[in-house]
N, C-alpha and C positions, 0 to 999 in steps of 0.2 A: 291269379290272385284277385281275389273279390273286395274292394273299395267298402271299408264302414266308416261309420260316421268317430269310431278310436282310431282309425289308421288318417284319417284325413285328420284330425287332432293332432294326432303324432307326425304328420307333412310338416302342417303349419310351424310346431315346434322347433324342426327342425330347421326348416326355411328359414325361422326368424334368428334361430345361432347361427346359422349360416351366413344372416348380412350382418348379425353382429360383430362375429368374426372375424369374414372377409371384408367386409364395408369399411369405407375409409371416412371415419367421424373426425371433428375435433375435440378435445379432450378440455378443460379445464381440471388447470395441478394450479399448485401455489410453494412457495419456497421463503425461508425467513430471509429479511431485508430490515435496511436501516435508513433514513434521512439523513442526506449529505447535502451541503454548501453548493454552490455554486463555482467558487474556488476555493480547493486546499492542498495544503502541504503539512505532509511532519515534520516536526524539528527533530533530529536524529544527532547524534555524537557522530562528527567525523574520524575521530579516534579516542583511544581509554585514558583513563587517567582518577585522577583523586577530584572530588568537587569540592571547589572552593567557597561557590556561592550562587544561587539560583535568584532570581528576580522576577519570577512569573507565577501566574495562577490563572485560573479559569476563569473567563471574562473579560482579562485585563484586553486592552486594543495596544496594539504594537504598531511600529513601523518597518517596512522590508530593511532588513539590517541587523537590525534595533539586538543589541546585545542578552540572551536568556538565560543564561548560565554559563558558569568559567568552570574549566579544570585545573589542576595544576598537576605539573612535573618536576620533579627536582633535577632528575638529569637533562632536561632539555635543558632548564633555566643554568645551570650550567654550562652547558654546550654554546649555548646563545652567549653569555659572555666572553665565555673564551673565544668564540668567534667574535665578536669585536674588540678583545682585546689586538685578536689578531691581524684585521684588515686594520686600526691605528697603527701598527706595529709596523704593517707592512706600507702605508702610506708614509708615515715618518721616513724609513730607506728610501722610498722615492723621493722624498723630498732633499734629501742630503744625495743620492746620486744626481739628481739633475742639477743643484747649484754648485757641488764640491768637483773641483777642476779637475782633479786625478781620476774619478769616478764617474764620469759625464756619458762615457760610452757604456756604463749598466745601467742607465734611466729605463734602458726599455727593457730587458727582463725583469727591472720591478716595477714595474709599471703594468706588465701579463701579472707580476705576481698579486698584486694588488685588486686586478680586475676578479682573478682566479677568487680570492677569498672573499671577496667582495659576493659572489655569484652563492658561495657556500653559506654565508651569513644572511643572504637575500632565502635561500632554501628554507634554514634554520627557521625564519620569521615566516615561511608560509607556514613552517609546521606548526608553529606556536600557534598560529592563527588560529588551528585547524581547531585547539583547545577550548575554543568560544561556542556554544550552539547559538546560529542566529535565526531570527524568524525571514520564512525563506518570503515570505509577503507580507504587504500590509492587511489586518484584519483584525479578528479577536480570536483568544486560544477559546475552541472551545474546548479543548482535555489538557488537562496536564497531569503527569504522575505528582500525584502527592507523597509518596512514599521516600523521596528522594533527599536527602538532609547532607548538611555541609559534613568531610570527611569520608564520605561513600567512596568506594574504587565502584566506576562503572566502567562497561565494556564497549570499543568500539561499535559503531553503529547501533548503540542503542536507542530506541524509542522515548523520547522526553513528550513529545505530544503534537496537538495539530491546532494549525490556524488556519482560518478559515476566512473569507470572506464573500458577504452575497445573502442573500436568504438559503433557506433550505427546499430550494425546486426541484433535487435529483433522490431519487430514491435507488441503492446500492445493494444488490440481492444476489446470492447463490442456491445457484442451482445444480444439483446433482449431472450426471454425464446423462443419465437415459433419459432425464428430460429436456437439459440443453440444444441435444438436436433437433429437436421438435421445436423450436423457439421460431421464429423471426423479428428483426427487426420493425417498428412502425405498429406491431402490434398493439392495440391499445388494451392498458392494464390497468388494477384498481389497487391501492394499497390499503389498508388495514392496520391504523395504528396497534398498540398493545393497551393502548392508555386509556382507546374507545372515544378517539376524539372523532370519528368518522371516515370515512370513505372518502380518498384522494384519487379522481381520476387523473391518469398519463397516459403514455406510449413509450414502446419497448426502444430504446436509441443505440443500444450497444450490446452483442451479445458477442462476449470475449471465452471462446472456447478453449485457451490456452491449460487448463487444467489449473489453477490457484489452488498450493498448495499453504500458502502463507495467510493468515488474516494479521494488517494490521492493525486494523479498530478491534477495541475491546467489547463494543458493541454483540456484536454476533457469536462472540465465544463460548455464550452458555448454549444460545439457541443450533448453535452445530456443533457442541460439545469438542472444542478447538481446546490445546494444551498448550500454556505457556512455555514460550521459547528461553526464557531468559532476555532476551533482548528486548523485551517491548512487543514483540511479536508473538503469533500464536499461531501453533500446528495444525493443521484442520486432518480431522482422521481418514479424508479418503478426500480424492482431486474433485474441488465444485468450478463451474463455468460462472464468472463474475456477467452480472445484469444490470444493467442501467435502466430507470425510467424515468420521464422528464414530465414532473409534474403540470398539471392542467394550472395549478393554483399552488406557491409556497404552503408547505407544511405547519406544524407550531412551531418546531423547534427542530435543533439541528440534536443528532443522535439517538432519535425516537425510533425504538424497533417496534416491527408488526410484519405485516407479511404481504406478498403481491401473490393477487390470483391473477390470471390471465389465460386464455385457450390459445394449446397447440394447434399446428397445422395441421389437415385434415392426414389421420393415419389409421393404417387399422391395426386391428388385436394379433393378427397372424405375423405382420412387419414387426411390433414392438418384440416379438415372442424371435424371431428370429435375428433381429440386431441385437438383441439380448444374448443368442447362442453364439451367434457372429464373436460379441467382442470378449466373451467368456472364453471361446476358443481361441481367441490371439493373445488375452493375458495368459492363459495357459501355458501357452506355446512358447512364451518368452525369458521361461523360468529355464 
């Protein structure tokens, strides 16, 4: 075989797909993300019921406690009376068993029985409790459902909204599976408002490869095309790895989506091609 000046042409071409392919680059991907608080919490229904009355909106500053909305039940509020109707009822017999002379030796079976419904009326009132959404911290809401008006039937563990407190230093991002593995922590990353307020340098603090199938900010729902649950929540169409990064400098504002670029660890094209057949063949295999 005689060496020309197309066949060394066609080496070099080769050569260079060659460490394209097999060379182990790092990549730059990016994935939608949103501005988050420093601390937050949702205020969630700990159980259903009818709304009575709501007392919150977006902005307002609360205090951890601090009452945000009531439900009401009819048959609780029922049940809660006649449970104290019942521990008076049963206090009064102990009271006439321990002073009336013929009855002195039943003080103390009503005296358990008294404890007994006592314990049932203590129950009753946690659950009533449960009918209050409180704000789980002190801060400010930054969301709250506006859609919610006195007379609604809501559902346990519904989504009412979040409070926040802190600047907005964390930026909250998902990331698809074939690129999560590729992640490390410490890496440093840039965010990109939507709104074009500029470039937020951070670093990567958290990569939770649990599969998140739930989003509960409304945030992100258009940009990974998430289905509401009913609940406050929303469906994400296919399992993302939740990202964290920890701003260089607070954001403007809390709830501002944009996007994080940041580069993977050094991988090649042949590895990606192959954990891509890898897990294609173990969802397969599962069916």
């Amino acid at each position: 075989m005689r060496m020309t000046p197309g066949m060394g042409f066609l080496a070099l071409i080769a050569l260079g797909l060659g460490i394209w392919f097999f060379g182990a680059w790092p990549r730059r991907v990016s994935f939608p993300a949103v501005t988050a608080a420093d601390h937050e919490e949702a205020v969630r229904l700990r159980t259903g019921g009818t709304l009575l009355w709501t007392a919150a909106a977006r902005g307002d500053r609360v205090e951890a406690g601090q009452a945000l909305a009531e439900l009401g039940s009819e048959w609780l509020d029922y049940d809660r009376r006649r449970a104290e109707w019942r521990v008076r009822e049963a206090e009064l017999a102990e009271a006439r068993a321990w002073y009336g002379q013929a009855s002195r030796a039943d003080s103390a079976p009503r005296a358990a029985e008294t404890r007994r419904r006592q314990a049932e009326l203590a129950s009753l009132r946690g659950t009533y409790d449960a009918l209050s959404a409180r704000a789980p911290i002190a801060g400010t809401i930054a969301a709250w459902k506006s859609d919610v008006t006195p007379g609604m039937v809501l559902p346990g563990g519904g989504l009412l909204g979040w409070v926040t407190d802190g600047p907005a230093r964390r930026v909250v991002g998902y990331a698809p599976a074939d690129i999560a593995y590729r992640l490390e922590a410490g890496e440093g990353a840039v965010f990109f408002a939507d709104d074009g307020s500029g470039p937020r340098h951070g670093a990567v603090t958290l990569i939770d490869r649990s599969r998140a199938e739930i989003l509960d900010s409304p945030h992100l729902a258009r940009a990974l095309t998430a289905v509401q649950d009913g609940q406050g929540g929303y469906v994400l169409p296919q399992p993302y790895a939740r990202v964290e990064v920890l701003l260089d400098e607070p954001a403007a504002r809390y709830g501002q989506t944009g996007n994080i670029w940041l580069r993977t660890r050094p991988e090649s094209l042949a590895v990606q091609i192959w954990n891509w057949f890898h897990a294609l063949a173990v969802r397969e295999s599962s069916f």
